[in-house]
C-alpha positions in Angstrom: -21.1 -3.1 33.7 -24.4 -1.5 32.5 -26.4 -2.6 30.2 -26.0 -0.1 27.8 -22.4 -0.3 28.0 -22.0 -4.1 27.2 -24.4 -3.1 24.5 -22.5 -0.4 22.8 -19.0 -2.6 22.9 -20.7 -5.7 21.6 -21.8 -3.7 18.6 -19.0 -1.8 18.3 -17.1 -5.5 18.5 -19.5 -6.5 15.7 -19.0 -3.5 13.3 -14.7 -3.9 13.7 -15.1 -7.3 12.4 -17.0 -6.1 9.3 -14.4 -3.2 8.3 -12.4 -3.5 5.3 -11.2 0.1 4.3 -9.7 3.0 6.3 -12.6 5.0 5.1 -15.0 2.6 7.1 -12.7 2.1 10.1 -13.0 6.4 10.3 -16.8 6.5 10.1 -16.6 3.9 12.5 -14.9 6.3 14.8 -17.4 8.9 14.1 -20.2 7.0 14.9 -18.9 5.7 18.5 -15.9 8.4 19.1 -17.4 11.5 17.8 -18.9 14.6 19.2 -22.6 12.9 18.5 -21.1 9.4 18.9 -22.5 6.8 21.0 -19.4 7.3 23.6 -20.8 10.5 23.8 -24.6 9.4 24.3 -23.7 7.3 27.3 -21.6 10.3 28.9 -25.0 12.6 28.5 -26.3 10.1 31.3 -24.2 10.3 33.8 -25.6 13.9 35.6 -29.1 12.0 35.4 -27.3 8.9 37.7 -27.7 8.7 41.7 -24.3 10.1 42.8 -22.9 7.3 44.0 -23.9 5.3 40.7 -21.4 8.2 38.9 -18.3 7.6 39.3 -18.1 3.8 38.5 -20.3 4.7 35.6 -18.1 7.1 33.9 -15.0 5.2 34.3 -16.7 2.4 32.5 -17.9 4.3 29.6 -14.2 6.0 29.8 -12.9 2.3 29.8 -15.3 1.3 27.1 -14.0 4.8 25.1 -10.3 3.9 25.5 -10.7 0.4 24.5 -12.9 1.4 21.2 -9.9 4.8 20.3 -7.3 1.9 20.9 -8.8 -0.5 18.4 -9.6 2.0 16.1 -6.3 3.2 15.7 -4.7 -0.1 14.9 -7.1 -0.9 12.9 -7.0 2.2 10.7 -2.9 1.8 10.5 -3.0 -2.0 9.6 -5.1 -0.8 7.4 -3.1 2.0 6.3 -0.2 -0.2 5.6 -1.1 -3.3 4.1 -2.6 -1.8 0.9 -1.8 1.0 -1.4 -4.3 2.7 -3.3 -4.9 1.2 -6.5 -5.5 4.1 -8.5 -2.1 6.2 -7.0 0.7 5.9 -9.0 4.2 5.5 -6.8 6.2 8.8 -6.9 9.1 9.4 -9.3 11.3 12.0 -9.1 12.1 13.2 -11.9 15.2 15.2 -10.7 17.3 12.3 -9.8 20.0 11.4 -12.0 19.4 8.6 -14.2 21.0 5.0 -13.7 24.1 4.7 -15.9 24.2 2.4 -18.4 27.1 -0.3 -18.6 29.8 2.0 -18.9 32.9 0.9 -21.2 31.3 -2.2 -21.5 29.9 -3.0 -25.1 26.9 -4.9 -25.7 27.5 -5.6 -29.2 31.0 -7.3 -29.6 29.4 -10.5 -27.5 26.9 -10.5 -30.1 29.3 -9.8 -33.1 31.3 -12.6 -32.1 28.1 -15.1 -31.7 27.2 -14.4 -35.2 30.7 -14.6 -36.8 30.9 -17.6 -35.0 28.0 -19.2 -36.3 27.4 -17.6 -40.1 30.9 -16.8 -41.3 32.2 -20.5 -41.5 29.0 -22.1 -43.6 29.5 -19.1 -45.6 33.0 -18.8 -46.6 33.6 -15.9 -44.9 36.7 -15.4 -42.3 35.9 -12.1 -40.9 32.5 -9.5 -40.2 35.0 -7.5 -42.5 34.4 -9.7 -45.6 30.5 -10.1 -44.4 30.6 -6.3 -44.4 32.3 -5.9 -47.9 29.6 -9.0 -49.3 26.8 -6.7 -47.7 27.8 -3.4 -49.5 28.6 -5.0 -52.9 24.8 -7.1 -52.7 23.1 -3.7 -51.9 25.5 -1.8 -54.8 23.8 -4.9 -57.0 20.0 -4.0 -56.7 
């Protein structure tokens, strides 16, 4: 393989090993993939090669092109896929129906029955009916 070549994939190596976002991974691409990419750099050589020398040449830099589009692309959906944006909110619809709450079940006779359980006894009281009648003639008082 040229020297260029090797060149061009051991930075490119390099550079993968650095990327942390998907925005890097993609100027990544641009810089080796793109229309004025390296990629593209090494294919302007190949009319200026003996004829013989063409053919093995461009299917190395083809090679070398696959490899990088490959890489990229994994990279740039592992990416992708392992982290949300931070600052994006996950979508809500708003049109759904709304989870029902505990339907015929009520949440206040367990409680009732904790408190009549625990207050009514110490204060002479046998039902939350006589607690309720205490209550009304104490607030009647003030």
């Amino acid at each position: 393989m040229p020297e260029k070549i090797q060149d061009a994939q051991k930075m490119f190596h390099n550079e993968v090993g650095k990327i942390k976002t998907r925005q890097e991974a993609e100027q990544l691409s641009v810089k080796y993939i793109g229309r004025t990419g390296i990629v593209s750099e090494l294919m302007k050589v190949i009319p200026k090669l003996p004829v013989d020398k063409r053919a093995s040449y461009g299917k190395q830099v083809n090679a070398l092109k696959d490899e990088m589009c490959r890489t990229l692309t994994d990279l740039i959906n592992s990416l992708s896929l392992d982290k949300k944006p931070a600052n994006k909110k996950e979508f809500f619809d708003v049109t759904l129906p709304g989870k029902p709450a505990d339907a015929g079940k009520n949440t206040l006779s367990p409680k009732l029955s904790m408190i009549s359980r625990t207050f009514l006894p110490d204060w002479g009281l046998r039902s939350l009916t006589d607690l309720k009648l205490s209550w009304s003639i104490i607030t009647l008082m003030h």
